[in-house]
N, C-alpha and C positions, 0 to 999 in steps of 0.2 A: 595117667590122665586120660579120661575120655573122649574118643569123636569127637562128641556133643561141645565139650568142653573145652578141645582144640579149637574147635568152630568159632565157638564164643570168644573164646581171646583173638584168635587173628579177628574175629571184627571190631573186637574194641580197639586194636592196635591199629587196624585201618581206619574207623571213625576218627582216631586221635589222630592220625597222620592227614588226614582228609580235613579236619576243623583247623588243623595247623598252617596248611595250606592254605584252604582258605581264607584263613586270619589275615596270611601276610598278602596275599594278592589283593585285599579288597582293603588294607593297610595301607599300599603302594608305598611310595616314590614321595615325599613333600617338596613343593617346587621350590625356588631358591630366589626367583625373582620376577616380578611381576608384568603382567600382559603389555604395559607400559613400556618397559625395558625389552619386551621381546616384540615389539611392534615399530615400524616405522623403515625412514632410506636406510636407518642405519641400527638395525635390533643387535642385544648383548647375543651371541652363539654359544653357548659353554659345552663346558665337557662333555662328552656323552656320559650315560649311563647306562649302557647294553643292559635290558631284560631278556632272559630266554624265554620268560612268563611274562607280560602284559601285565602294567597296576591295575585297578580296575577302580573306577568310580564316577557312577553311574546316576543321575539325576532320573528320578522316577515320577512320571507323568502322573498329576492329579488332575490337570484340566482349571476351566474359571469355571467360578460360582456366577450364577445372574449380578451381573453390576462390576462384576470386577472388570481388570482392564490391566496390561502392560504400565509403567508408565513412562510417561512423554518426557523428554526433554523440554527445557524450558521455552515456552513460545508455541509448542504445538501440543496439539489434541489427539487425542486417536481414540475411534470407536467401530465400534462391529461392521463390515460391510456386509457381511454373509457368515452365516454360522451352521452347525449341524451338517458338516460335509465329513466327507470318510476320508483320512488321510490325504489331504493335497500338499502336491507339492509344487511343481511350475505354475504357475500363473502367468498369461501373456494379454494384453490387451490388443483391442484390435481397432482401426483407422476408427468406428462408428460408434467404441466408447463401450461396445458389449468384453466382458472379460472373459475367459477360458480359464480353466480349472484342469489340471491330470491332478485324477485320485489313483495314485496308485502308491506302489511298496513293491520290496525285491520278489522278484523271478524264483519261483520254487529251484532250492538247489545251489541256487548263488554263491550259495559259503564254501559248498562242494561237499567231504564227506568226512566221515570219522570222526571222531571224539572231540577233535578241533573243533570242528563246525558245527557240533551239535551245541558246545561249549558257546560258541560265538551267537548260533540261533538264540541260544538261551537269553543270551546276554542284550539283544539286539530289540527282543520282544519285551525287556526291561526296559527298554529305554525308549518304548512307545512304540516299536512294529509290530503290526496287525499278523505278521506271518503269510497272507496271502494277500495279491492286489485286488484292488477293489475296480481296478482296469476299466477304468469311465473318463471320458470327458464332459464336464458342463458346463453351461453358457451359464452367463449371471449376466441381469441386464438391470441399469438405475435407471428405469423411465421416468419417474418425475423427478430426479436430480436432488433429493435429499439426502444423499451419502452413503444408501441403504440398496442392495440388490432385492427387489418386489419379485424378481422374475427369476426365476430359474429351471432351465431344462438342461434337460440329458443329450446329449447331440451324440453322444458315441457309446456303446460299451459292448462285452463280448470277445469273440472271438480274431477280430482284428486287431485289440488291443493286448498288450504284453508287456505291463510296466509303463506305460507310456511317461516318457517326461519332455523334452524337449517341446518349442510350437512353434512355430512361424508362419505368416500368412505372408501375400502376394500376387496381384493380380487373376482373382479368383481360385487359389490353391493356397489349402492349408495341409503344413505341413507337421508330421507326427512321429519325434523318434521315441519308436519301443527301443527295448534294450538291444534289441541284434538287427534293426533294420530302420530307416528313414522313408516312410510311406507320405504320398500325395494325393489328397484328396478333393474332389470338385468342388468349392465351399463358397457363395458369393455370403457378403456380410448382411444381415440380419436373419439369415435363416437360422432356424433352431433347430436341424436334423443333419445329419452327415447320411444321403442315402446311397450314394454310388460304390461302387468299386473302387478301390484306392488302386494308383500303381508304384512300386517299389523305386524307391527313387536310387538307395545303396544299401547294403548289405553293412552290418554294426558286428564286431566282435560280442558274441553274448553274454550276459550276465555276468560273474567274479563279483569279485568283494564287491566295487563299484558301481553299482548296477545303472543310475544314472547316466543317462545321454542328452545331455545340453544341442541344442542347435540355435545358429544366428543366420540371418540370409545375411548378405553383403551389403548396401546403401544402394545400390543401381539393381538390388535384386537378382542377379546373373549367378552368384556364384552360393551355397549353402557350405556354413562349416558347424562339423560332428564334434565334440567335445568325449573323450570315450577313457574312462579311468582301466586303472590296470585292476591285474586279477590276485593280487599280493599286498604284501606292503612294502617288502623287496627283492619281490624276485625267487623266491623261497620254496616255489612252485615246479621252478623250469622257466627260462624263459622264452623255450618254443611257447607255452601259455603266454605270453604278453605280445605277442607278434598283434600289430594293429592298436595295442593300448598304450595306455599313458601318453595320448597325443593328440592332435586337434586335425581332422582327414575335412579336404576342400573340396568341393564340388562343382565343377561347373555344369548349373542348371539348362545350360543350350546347348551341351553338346554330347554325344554318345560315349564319350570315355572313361575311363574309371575313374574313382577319386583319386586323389592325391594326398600324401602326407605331408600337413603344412608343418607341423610342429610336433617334437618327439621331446622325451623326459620329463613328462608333466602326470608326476605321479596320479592326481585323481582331479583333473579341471574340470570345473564346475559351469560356474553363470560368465557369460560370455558379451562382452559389450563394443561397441567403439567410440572410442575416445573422440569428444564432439569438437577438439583443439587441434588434435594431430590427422583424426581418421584413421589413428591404431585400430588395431583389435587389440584388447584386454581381456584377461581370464582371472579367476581365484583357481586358487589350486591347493587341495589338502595335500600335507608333506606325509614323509612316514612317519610311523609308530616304534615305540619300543626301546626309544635312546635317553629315557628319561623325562620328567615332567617338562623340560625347560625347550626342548630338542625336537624333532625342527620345524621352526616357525612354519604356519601357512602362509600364503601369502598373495599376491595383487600385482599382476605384473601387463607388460606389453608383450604382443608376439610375432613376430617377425617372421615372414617365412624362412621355416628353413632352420629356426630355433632348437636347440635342443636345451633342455634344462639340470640335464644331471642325473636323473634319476634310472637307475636304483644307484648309481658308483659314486654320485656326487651330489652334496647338497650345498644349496649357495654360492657356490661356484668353484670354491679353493678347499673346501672340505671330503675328504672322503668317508665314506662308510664303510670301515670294516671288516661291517657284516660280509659284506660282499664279495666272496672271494673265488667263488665258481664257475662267474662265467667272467669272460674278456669285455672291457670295455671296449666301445668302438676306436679305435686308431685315434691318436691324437687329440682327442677328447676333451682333454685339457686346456687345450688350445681356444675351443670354440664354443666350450661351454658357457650357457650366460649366466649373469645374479640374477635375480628378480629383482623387480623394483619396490616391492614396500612390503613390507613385511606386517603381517596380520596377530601374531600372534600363535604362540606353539598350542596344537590341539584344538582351536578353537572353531573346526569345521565347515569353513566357507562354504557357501550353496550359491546364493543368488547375490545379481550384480546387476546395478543400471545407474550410466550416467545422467547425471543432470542435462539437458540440451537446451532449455529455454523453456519459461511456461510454466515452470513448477508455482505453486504457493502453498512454499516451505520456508519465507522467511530468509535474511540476507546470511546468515551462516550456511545456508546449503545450494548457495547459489550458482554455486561450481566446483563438480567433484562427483563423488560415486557412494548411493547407499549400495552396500553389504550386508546383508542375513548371515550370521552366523550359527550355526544348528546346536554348536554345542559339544562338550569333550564326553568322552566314556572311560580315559583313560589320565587323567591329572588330577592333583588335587594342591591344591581348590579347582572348584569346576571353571574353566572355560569358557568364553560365549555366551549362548542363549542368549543373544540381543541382535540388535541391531544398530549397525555404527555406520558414520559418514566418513570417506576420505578427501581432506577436502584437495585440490587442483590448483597450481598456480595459472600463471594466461599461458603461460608456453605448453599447457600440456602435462605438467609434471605432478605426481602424488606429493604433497606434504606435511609435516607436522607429525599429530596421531589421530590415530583415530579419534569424531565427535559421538557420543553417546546418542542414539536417537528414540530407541527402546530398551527397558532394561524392565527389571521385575521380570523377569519369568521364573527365576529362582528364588526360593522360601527362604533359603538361610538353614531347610532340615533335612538337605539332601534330596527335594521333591523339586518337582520344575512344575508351573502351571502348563505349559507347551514350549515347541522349539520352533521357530524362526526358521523357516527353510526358503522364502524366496521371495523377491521384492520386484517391484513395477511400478512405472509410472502410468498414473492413470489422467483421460484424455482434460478431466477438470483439473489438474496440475496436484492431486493429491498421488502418495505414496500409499502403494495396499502392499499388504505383507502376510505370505501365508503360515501358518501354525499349522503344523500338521498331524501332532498326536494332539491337540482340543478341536482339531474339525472347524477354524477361524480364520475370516480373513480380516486382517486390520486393517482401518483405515486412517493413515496420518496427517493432517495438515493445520497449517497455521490459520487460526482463524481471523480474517480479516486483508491477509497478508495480497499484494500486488503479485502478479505472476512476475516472472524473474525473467532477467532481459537472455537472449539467447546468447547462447558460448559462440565466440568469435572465433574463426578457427586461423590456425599461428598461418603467416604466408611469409616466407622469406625466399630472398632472391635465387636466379638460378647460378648457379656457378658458371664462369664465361667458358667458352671451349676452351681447353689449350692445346692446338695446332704445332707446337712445337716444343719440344722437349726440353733443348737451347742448353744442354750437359750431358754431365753423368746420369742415367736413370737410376743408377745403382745407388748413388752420392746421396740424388732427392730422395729418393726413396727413406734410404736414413735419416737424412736431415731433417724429417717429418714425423718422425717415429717421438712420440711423447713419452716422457717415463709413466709409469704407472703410481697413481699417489697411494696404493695400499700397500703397495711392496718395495717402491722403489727401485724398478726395476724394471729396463725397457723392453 
């Protein structure tokens, strides 16, 4: 046999081993049971099913045609607030009703290197990333108040910018996290230019898978917290690389010190709110990849300082992964590890989150509780997400039920998406705007006609009386207080 000839068979044995491959990756995983059953206080958890290859199945962006539109849940409306934008993804509104926009996409590099990451580029620019950010901020502004942004400028872009997602303003400072730092910039409201000098407010872990950096100020404003995803999906990397990630870092905005870590094991937390009943802080959090279509839920939770959530050694509290068998969990782990509180749904890639506070007109089913943007799965099949759902809230505070449907249609039904759902806000006339960020849309939701919604009462219960005196065994009470545990039985 000849050279030539050799040549020719190893590629056709390679092509055929290459189409094989492919076949079954983009085959995957068919899931076993529905978003339904893997959502809520209490989702099915099943078996894993370790992939050492990721399924893959990928909704591929077509965008709207003139006239088209999401559709509403019953009772509401939703139409164009702003359109022809590059990739947005945060959206924040501000005290005087003007909206902000971050256009951007990941950080050259992000994925990191080799054949993985190129695979992953590949895969990522399927599913509507532009490849580089388009690293802008812009103002939208409804001056005549028919639901439609007339105005629109550029207030930032350039070289100060680096991915920018997070925003938050504040007594003339707005704030701007790029992917590896939280910048301040001098910004009184209705101007349309950012022209000063920013100063660095904290220093972000850069880039990795995750590249979003969420930020919320506090309610008295004093204090900014970083929302910063890991640079894996567990740990797979090293996890000298995850030092500072998968956690939510606190700031206090009045004093010289460094930040602080509020909350650790939150594999990729996203949109960040506070609960208008409790005065929690709440996050979404995308879980990891790779354990099978069903496996493991994202999800919706409170945060407490000082939280840890499990990840990479733990998912949901009593579950282990593992995968994970390289590095040591921290000491007793176990012990202190939390559940989340509601669960979202496996793969369905939480982004953005804002509670109801009073004021909305959305009609009395959204009257209390939390919209979520879901972006959408790359890796289940059936797809995932790509909508936008309500969680609704009892009076004490608490998530219940399942999720309410509030936009859905993004998906064709032929494996294409018109857009994804990446972040939601309450805007100052009580409508709900939602950003799409592979069609370049902001939607605008509400109920037409509907009363503004009375505002959340938030829960007040009594103080506990001192107890001055022990009046026993401390050891005795101590036990005699100890509850069983209703999932296990066990004190």
């Amino acid at each position: 046999m000849t050279t030539k000839r050799k040549l020719l068979v190893a590629l056709a044995v390679f092509l055929v081993v290459f189409g094989i491959l492919a076949a079954w990756i983009w085959r995957g995983t068919p899931a076993e049971h529905s978003l339904d059953e893997l959502s809520g206080r209490d989702p099915v958890i099943s078996k894993p099913k370790p992939e050492e290859i990721p399924s893959v199945a990928i909704a591929r962006p077509i965008g709207w045609a003139p006239g088209e539109a999401p559709k509403a849940a019953q009772g509401l409306e939703v139409a164009r607030y702003a359109e022809g934008l590059e990739h947005p993804r945060v959206i924040y509104v501000l005290p005087n009703g003007d909206v902000l926009v971050a256009e951007a996409d990941a950080p050259g590099g992000s994925m990191g290197g080799g054949l993985t990451a190129k695979i992953g580029e590949t895969l990522m620019k399927r599913a509507g990333s532009h490849g580089t950010s388009p690293d802008k901020l812009i103002l939208l502004r409804d001056a005549n108040g028919d639901g439609k942004a007339e105005v629109r400028e550029t207030l930032l872009e350039g070289d100060l910018l680096a991915s920018p997602s997070g925003l938050a303003w504040n007594d003339d400072t707005l704030y701007v996290a790029n992917h590896d730092a939280v910048l301040a910039f001098t910004y009184k409201l209705g101007e349309t230019r950012l022209t000063g000098e920013p100063r660095k407010v904290m220093d972000l872990p850069g880039a990795g898978n995750h590249w979003m950096r969420n930020i919320v100020l506090s309610p008295d404003g004093h204090r900014l917290y970083a929302a910063v995803g890991s640079a894996s999906n567990i740990g797979e990397k090293g996890m000298e690389l995850e030092k500072g990630r998968a956690a939510i870092w606190e700031k206090d905005l009045y004093k010289d010190g460094y930040p602080r870590q509020y909350a650790q094991g939150l594999r990729n937390p996203n949109g960040m709110g506070w609960n208008p009943s409790t005065g929690e802080l709440w996050v979404v959090v995308n879980e990891r990849d790779q354990l099978g279509p069903d496996l493991v839920p994202d999800y919706l939770t409170n945060v407490p300082v000082g939280a840890h959530y499990g990840w990479p050694w733990i998912y949901w509290k009593k579950y282990t992964d593992e995968r994970v068998n390289n590095w040591a969990p921290p000491e007793y782990i176990d012990d202190y590890v939390r559940k989340p509180e509601f669960a979202l749904g496996a793969h369905v890639a939480p982004l953005g989150l804002a509670f109801v506070n009073g004021g909305e007109r959305l009609g009395p089913d959204y009257a209390n509780g939390a919209f979520i943007a879901r972006h959408g799965s790359w890796n289940r099949k059936p797809l995932s997400g790509y909508d936008v759902v309500f969680v609704r809230f009892d009076e004490f505070g608490n998530p219940r039920g399942k999720p309410l449907p509030v936009l859905s249609g993004f998906l064709n039904g032929k494996g294409q998406t018109h857009g994804r759902p990446t972040w939601v806000i309450l805007a100052r006339d009580g409508a709900l705007l939602v950003s799409d960020d592979t069609a370049g849309i902001i939607w605008r939701v509400i109920a037409p006609g509907a009363a503004p919604s009375a505002p959340i009462k938030p829960v007040v219960t009594a103080r506990m009386p001192v107890k001055r005196d022990l009046g026993g065994d401390p050891s005795a009470q101590f036990k005699a207080g100890i509850r069983a545990d209703p999932e296990d039985g066990q004190q």
